[in-house]
C-alpha atoms as a printed R data frame, in Angstrom:
   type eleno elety resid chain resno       x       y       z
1  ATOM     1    CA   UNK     A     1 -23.955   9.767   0.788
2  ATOM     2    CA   UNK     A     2 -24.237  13.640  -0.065
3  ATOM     3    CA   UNK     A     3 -20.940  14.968   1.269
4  ATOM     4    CA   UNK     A     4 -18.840  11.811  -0.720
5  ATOM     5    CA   UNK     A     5 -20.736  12.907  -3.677
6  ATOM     6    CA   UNK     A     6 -19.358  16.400  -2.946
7  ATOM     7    CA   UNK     A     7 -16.055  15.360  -2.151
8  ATOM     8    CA   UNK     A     8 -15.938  13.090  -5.462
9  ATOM     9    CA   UNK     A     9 -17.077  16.758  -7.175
10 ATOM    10    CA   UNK     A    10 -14.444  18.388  -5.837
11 ATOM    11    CA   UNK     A    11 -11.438  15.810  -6.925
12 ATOM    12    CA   UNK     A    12 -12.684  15.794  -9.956
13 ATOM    13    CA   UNK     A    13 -10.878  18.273 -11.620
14 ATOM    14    CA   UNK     A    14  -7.705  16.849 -10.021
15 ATOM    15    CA   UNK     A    15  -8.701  13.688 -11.248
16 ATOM    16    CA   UNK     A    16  -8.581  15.030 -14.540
17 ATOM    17    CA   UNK     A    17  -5.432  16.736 -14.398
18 ATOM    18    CA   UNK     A    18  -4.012  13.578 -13.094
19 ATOM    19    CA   UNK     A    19  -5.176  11.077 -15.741
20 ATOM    20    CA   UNK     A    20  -4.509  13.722 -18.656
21 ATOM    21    CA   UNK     A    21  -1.107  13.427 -17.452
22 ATOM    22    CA   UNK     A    22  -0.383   9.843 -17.724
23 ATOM    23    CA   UNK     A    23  -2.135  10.093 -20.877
24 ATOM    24    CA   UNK     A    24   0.075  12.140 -22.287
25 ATOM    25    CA   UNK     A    25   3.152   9.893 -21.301
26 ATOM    26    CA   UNK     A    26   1.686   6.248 -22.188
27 ATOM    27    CA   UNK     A    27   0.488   4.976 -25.064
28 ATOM    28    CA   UNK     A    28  -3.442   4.335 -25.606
29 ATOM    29    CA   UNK     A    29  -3.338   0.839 -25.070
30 ATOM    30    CA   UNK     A    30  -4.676  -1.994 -22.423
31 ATOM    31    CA   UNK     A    31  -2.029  -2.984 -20.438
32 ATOM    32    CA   UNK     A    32  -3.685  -6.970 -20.421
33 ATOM    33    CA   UNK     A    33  -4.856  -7.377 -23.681
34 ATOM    34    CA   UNK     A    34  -3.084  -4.705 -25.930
35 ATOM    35    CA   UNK     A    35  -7.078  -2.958 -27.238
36 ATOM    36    CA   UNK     A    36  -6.327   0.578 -28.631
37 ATOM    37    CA   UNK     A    37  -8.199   2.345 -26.136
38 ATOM    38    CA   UNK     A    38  -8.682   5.300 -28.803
39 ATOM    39    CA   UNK     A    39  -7.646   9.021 -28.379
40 ATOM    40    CA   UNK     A    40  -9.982  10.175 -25.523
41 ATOM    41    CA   UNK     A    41  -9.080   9.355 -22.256
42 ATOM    42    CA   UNK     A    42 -12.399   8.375 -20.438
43 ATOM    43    CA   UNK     A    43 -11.890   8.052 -16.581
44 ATOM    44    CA   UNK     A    44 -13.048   4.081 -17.180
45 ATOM    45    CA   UNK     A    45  -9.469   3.562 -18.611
46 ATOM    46    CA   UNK     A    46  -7.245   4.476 -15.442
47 ATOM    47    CA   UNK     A    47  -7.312   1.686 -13.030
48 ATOM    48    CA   UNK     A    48  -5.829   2.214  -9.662
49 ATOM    49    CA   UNK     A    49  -4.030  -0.645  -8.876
50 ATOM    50    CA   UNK     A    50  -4.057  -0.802  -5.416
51 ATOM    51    CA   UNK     A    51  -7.690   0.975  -4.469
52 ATOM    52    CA   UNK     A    52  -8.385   4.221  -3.851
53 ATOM    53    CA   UNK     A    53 -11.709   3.496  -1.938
54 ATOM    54    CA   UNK     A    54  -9.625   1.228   0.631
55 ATOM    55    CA   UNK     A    55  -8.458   3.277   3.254
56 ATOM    56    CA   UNK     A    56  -5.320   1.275   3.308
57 ATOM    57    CA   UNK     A    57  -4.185   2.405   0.168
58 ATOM    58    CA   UNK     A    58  -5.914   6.107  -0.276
59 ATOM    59    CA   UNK     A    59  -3.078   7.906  -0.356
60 ATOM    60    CA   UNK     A    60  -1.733   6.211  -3.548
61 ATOM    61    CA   UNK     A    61  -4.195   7.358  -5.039
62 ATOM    62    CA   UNK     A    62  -2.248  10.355  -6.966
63 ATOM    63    CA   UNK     A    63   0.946   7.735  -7.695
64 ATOM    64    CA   UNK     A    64   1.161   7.613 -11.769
65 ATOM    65    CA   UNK     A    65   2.921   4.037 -10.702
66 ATOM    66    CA   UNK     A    66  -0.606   3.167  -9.011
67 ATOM    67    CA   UNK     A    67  -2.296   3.354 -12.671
68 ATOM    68    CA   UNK     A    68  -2.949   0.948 -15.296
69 ATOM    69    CA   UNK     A    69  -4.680   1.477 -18.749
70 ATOM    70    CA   UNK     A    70  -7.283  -1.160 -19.268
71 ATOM    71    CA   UNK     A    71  -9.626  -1.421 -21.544
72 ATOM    72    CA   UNK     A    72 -13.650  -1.761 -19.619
73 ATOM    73    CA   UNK     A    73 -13.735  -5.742 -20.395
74 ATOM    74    CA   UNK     A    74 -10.339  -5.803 -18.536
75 ATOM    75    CA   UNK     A    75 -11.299  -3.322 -16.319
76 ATOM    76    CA   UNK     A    76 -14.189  -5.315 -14.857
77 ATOM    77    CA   UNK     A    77 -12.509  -8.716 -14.675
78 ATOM    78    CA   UNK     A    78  -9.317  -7.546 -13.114
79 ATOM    79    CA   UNK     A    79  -9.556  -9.733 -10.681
80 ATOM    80    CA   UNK     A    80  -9.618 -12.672 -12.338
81 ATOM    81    CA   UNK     A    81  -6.778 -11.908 -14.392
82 ATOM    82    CA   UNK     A    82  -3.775 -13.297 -13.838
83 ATOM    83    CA   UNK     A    83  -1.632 -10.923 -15.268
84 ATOM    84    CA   UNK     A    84  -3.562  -8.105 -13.578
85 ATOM    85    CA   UNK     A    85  -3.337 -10.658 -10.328
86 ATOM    86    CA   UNK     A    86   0.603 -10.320 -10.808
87 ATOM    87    CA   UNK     A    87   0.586  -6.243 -11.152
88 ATOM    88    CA   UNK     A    88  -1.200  -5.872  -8.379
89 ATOM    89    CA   UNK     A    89   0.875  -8.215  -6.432
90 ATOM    90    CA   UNK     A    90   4.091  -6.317  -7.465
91 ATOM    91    CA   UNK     A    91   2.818  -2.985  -6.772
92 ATOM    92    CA   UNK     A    92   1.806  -4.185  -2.926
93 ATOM    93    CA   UNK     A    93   5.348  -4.961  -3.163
94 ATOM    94    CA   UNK     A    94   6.356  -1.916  -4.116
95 ATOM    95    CA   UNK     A    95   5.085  -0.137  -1.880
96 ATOM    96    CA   UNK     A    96   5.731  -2.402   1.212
97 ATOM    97    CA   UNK     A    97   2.484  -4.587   1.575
């Protein structure tokens, strides 16, 4: 509703600050498939991992380790993935899930 579409207004700029960083420190590419994902970082690239709408797993949402790079095809299929299947498997590990 209204005050998650304020709240979501308000992290943006975080958000940004966030991604820009990992940006800077990766390079442009899908983690799956290897696309160039070109020089601006749109937010559709950064893939948490692990959720950041489940509650369960909110407060990863800041962890550069909870990010992948994906291209949008990738993106929308991660599920369905295996590789992506595996990362996200690991990182529950990781973290002690």
């Amino acid at each position: 509703g209204k005050v998650k579409k304020e709240l979501k207004k308000a992290l943006y700029p975080t958000d940004m600050a966030f991604y820009f960083g990992i940006w800077d420190e990766r390079p442009h590419v899908c983690y799956n498939c290897g696309k160039n994902l070109g020089v601006k970082p749109l937010t559709l690239y950064f893939d948490h991992i692990l959720e950041k709408g489940n509650p369960k797993y909110e407060h990863l949402r800041y962890e550069k380790e909870n990010i992948s790079l994906l291209c949008w095809d990738c993106h929308q299929n991660k599920s369905l993935i295996p590789k992506l299947v595996e990362l996200r498997e690991k990182t529950k590990e990781k973290y002690g899930y």
